[in-house]
C-alpha positions as CSV (number, residue, x, y, z in Angstrom):
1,X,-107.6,32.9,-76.4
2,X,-103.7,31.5,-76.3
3,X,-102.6,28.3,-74.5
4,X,-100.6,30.6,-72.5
5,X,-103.2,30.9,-70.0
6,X,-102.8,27.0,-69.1
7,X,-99.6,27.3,-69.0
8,X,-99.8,30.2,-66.4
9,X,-102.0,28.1,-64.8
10,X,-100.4,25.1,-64.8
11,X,-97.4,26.9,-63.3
12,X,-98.9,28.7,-61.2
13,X,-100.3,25.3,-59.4
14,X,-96.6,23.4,-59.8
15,X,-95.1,26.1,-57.8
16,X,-97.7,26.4,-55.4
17,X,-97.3,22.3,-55.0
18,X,-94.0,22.4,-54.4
19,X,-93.8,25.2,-51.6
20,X,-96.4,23.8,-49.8
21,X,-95.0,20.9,-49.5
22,X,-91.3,22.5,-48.3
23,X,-93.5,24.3,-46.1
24,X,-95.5,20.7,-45.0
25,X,-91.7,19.2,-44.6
26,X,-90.3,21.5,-42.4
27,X,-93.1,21.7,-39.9
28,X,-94.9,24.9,-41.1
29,X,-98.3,23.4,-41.9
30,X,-100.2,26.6,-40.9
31,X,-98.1,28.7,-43.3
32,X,-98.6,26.0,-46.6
33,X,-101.7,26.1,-46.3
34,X,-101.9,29.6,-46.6
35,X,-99.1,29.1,-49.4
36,X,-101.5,26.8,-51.2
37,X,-104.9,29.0,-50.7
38,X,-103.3,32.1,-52.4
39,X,-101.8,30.3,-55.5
40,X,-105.8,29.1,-55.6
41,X,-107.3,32.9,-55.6
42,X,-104.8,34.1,-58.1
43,X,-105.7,31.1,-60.3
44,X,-109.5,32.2,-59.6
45,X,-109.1,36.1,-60.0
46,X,-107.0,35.3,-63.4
47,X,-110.4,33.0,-64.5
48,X,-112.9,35.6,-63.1
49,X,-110.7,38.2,-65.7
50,X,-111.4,35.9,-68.5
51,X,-115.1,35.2,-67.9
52,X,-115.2,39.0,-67.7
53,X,-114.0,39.1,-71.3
54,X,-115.8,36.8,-72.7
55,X,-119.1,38.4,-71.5
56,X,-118.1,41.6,-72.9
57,X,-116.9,39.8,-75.6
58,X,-120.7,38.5,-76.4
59,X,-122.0,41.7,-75.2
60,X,-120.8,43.7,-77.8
61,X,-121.5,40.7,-80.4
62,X,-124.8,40.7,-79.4
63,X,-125.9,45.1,-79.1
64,X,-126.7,46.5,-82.2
C-alpha cells in the first residue's frame, strides 16, 4: 500500500476544512455541515475499499 492514500486523505479533510468553514463564515451553517459530512463518507467509502482488499488479499493467502 503507497502513502498516497494519506495523502488523499489528508487532502481530502484540508479541503473539506476549509469550505466548511467559508460556508460557517458566510452564514450557511446548514450547507457546511453537509460540506463537511460528505468529505467524511468519501473518506470512509475510500477505507471501506481498502479493507475490502486486504480481506481478499488474506483470502486468497489463506485458500489452498
Amino acid at each position: 500500500m503507497d502513502v498516497e492514500i494519506i495523502f488523499k486523505i489528508a487532502a481530502i479533510g484540508i479541503l473539506t476544512a476549509v469550505i466548511g468553514q467559508i460556508l460557517k463564515n458566510s452564514g450557511k451553517d446548514d450547507i457546511a455541515t453537509l460540506s463537511t459530512l460528505a468529505g467524511v463518507i468519501i473518506v470512509l467509502i475510500m477505507i471501506l475499499n481498502l479493507i475490502a482488499q486486504l480481506f481478499e488479499t488474506i483470502r486468497t493467502m489463506f485458500s489452498f
